[in-house]
N, C-alpha and C positions, 0 to 999 in steps of 0.2 A: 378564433380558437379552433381547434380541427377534433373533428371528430372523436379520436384517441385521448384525445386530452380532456375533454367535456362528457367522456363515458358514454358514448352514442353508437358505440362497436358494439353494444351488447354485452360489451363486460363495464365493472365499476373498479378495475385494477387499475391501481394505481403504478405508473408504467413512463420511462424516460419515451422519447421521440427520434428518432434519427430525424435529421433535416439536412437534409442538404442545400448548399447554395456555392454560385459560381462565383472561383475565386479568381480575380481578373491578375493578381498579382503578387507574388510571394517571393520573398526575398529576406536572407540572414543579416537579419539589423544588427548583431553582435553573435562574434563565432569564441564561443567560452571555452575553458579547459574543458570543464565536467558536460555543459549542455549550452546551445543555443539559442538567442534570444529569435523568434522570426515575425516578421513583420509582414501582416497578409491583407489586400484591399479585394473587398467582396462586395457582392450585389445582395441588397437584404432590401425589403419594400419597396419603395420607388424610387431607390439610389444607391447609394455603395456606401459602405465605411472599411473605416482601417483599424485594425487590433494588431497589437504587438503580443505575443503568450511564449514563453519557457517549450522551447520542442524538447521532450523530453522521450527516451527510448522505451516507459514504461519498466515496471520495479513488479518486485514479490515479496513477500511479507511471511513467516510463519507463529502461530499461536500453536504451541509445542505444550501438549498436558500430559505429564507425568503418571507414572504407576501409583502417584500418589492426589492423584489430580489436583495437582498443582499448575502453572501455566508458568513458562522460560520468560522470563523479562530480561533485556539486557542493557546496561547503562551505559552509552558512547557520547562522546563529547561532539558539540554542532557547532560549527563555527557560526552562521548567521544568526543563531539567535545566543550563543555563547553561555551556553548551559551543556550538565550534561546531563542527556537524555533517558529516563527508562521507557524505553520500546521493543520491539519484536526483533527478532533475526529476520534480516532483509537485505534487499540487493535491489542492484539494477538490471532488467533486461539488458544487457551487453554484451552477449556471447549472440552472436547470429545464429539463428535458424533456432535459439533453444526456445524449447516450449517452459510456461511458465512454472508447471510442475517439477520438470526437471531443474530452474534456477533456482525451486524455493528449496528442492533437496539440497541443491550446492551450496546455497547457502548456509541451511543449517550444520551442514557437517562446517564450512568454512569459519562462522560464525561462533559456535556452541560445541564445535565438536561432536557431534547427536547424527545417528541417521536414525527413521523412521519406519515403521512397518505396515503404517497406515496414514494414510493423503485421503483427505475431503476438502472441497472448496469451502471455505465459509462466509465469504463477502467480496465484491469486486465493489472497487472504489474509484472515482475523479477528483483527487486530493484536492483540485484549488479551478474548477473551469472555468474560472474568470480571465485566467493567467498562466493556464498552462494544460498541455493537453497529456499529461499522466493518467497512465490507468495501472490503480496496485492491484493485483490480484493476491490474497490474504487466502493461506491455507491452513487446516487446522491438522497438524500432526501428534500420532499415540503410536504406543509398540516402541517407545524409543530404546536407542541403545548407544553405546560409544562407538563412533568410525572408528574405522580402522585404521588410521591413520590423525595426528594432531597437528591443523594447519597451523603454519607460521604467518601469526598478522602482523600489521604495519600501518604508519600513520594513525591516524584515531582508531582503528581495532585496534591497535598493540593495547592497551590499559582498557578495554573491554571488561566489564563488572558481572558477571553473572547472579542473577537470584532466581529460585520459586519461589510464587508465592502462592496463596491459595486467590480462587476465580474470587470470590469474597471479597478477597485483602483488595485485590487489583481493580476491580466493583467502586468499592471505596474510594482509595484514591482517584479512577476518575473523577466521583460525582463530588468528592470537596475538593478538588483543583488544584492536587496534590502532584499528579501528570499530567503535562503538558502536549505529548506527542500523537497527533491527531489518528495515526494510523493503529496507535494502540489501543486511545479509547476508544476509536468503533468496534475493531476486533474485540477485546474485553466484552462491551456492550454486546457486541452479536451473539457472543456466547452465551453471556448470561441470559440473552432472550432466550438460545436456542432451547438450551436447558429447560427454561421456566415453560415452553411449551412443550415441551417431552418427545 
């Protein structure tokens, strides 16, 4: 165990690790529409193994609270698990060079129609890092107002569901298992800590 992880740095934070290790071999074991499967053999203890994980370009997420403080939840249909979802306006990092701020803005105007007059980070996430190496960055946007313009969606946005609801309502149906979307119940949850610590 290393020192950081055993609290021996002098702090008792609890804190992820970079670790590096040398990867003898990386190669697209499946090249998908949306994302690629890659298969990588590395050196870890006294040998190497192989993992296969989802490369993924890394995504944004917005928790959008109203003049009413309410929070934007949106319902989109998901093919692999074949429900439709209530979760956040989100995207994928897919625009090169763009920073995450500026794709969670594009998204909420592309998504909700909404631009914002106020951005704070409020959770960065590793959806799945057993399986894939996504990192969401989740912002929490206030001050909203209508774009100026109303994008035309398509495919599963096209029948996009809008609601508020209040942090409470959304509260709820995380914790009885009412939504399902892992990106929403942390966000939800991060808020309602953020709040209860003032």
């Amino acid at each position: 165990m290393s020192e950081a992880a055993a609290g021996l740095d002098g702090t008792d934070m609890l804190r992820d690790e970079a670790f590096g290790v040398e990867v003898l071999q990386s190669d697209v074991a499946f090249a998908g529409v949306v994302w690629d499967i890659r298969r990588e053999r590395f050196a870890y203890g006294d040998g190497a193994l192989t993992r296969e994980f989802m490369e993924h370009p890394g995504a944004v997420a917005v928790l959008a609270v109203d003049a009413d403080d309410r929070v934007l939840s949106i319902q989109q249909y998901r093919h692999p698990i074949q429900m439709r979802n209530w979760e956040l306006p989100a995207g994928l990092l897919d625009v090169e060079g763009e920073p995450p701020l500026e794709a969670a803005q594009r998204e909420l105007a592309e998504e909700a129609d909404l631009v914002a007059a106020d951005w704070q980070p409020l959770i960065t996430m590793h959806t799945s890092p057993g399986g894939s190496d996504e990192v969401i960055h989740v912002f929490r946007a206030t001050g909203l107002a209508a774009a100026p313009e109303v994008f035309a969606r398509d495919s599963e946005e096209a029948d996009i569901v809008l609601r508020w609801v209040a942090l409470d309502e959304a509260v709820d149906a995380v914790l009885a298992g009412r939504v399902h979307n892992g990106i929403f119940q942390a966000a939800v949850l991060a808020e309602h800590a953020r709040r209860s610590r003032g």
